[in-house]
C-alpha positions in Angstrom: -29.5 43.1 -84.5 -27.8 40.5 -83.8 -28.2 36.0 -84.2 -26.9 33.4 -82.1 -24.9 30.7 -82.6 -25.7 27.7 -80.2 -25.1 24.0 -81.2 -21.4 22.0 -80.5 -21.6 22.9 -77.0 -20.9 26.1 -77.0 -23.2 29.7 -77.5 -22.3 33.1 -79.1 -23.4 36.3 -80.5 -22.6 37.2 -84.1 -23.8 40.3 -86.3 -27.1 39.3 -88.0 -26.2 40.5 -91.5 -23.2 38.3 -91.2 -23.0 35.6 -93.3 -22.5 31.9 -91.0 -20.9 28.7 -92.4 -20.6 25.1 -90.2 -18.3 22.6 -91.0 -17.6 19.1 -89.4 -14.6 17.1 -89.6 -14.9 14.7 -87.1 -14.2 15.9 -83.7 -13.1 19.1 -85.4 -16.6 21.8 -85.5 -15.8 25.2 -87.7 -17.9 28.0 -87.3 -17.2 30.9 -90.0 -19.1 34.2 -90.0 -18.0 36.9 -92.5 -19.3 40.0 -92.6 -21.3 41.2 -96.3 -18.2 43.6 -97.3 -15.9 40.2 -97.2 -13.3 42.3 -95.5 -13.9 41.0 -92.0 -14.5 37.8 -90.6 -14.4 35.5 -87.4 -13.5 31.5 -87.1 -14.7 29.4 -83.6 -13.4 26.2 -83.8 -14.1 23.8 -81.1 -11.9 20.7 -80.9 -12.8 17.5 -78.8 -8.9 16.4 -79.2 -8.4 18.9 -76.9 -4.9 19.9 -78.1 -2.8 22.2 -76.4 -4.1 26.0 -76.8 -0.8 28.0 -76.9 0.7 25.5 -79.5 -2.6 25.8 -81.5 -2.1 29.7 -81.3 1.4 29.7 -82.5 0.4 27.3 -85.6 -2.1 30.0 -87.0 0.3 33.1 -86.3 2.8 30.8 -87.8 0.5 30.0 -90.8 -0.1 34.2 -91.0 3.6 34.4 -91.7 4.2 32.1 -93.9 1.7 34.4 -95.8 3.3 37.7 -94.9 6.2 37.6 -93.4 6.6 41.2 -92.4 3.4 41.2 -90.0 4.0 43.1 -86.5 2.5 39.9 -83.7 2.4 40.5 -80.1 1.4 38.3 -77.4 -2.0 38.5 -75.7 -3.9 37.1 -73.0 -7.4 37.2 -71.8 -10.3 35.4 -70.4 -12.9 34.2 -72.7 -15.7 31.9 -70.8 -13.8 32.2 -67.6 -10.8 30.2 -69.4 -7.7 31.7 -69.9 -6.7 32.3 -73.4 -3.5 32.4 -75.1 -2.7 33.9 -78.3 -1.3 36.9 -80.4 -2.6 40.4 -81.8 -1.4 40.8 -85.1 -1.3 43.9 -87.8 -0.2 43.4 -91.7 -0.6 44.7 -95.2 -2.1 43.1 -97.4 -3.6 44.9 -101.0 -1.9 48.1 -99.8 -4.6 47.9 -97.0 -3.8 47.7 -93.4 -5.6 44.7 -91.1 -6.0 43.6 -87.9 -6.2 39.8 -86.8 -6.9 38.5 -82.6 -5.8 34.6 -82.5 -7.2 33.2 -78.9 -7.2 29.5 -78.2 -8.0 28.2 -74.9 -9.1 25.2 -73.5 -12.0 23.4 -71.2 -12.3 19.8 -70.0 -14.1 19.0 -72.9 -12.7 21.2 -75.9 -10.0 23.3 -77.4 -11.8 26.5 -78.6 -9.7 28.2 -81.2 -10.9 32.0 -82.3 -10.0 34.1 -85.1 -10.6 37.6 -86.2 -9.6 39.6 -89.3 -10.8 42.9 -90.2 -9.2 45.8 -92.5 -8.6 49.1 -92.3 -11.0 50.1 -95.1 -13.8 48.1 -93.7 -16.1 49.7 -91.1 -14.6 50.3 -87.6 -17.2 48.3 -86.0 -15.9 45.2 -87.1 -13.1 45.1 -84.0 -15.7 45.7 -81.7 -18.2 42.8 -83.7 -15.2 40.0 -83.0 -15.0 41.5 -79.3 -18.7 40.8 -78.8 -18.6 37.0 -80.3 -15.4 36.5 -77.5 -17.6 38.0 -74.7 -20.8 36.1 -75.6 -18.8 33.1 -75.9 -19.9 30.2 -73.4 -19.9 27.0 -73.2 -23.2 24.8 -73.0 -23.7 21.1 -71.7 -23.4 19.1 -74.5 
């Protein structure tokens, strides 16, 4: 089962036992969805400043390490919603548990969309493959 996200101009599919939270700050729209263990969770933000995606990437891998700074990063790139998305696969320990984190950002001609996923180790293997559905559902509607 599954919900949809659709408001800010943009649409996605998120697990339907997932918890959602919206937040505005000015031209700044965060969508969080965690999952009910709390050990996995995704961020979209869409930002009308349009700032530029690789340097938003680099601020939240930056931000990871300032919390652990022995995390293994690696750059990656993809298309989400036909847009070509910069950003970093990351792996660190945190509570003697080992997680995974995706940071994508790209932009359109009338947003920056920022993504984030976390998940752990302990947490159910499905998670991954729950943050790899929200990027592929991903689009972006007229606003």
């Amino acid at each position: 089962m599954v919900e949809i996200y659709e408001d800010h101009g943009i649409r996605f599919q998120y697990p339907a036992d997932w918890e959602m939270e919206v937040t505005d700050d000015g031209p700044v729209t965060t969508v969080s969805i965690q999952s009910p263990s709390g050990l996995a969770f995704a961020i979209v933000t869409m930002d009308e400043t349009c700032p530029a995606p690789a340097e938003v990437a680099d601020e939240a891998l930056e931000a990871m390490r300032e919390e652990y700074p022995t995390l293994d990063a690696s750059p990656a790139l993809e298309t989400i919603a036909s847009h070509g998305a910069a950003g970093h696969d990351v792996e660190f320990l945190s509570l003697d548990m080992t997680n995974s984190c995706e940071i994508r950002c790209f932009r359109t001609p009338r947003r920056t969309i920022f993504l984030f996923g976390q998940w752990s180790d302990l947490d159910s293997a499905e998670n991954a493959a729950y943050f790899g559905d929200v990027k592929r559902s991903l689009s972006e509607m007229d606003s």
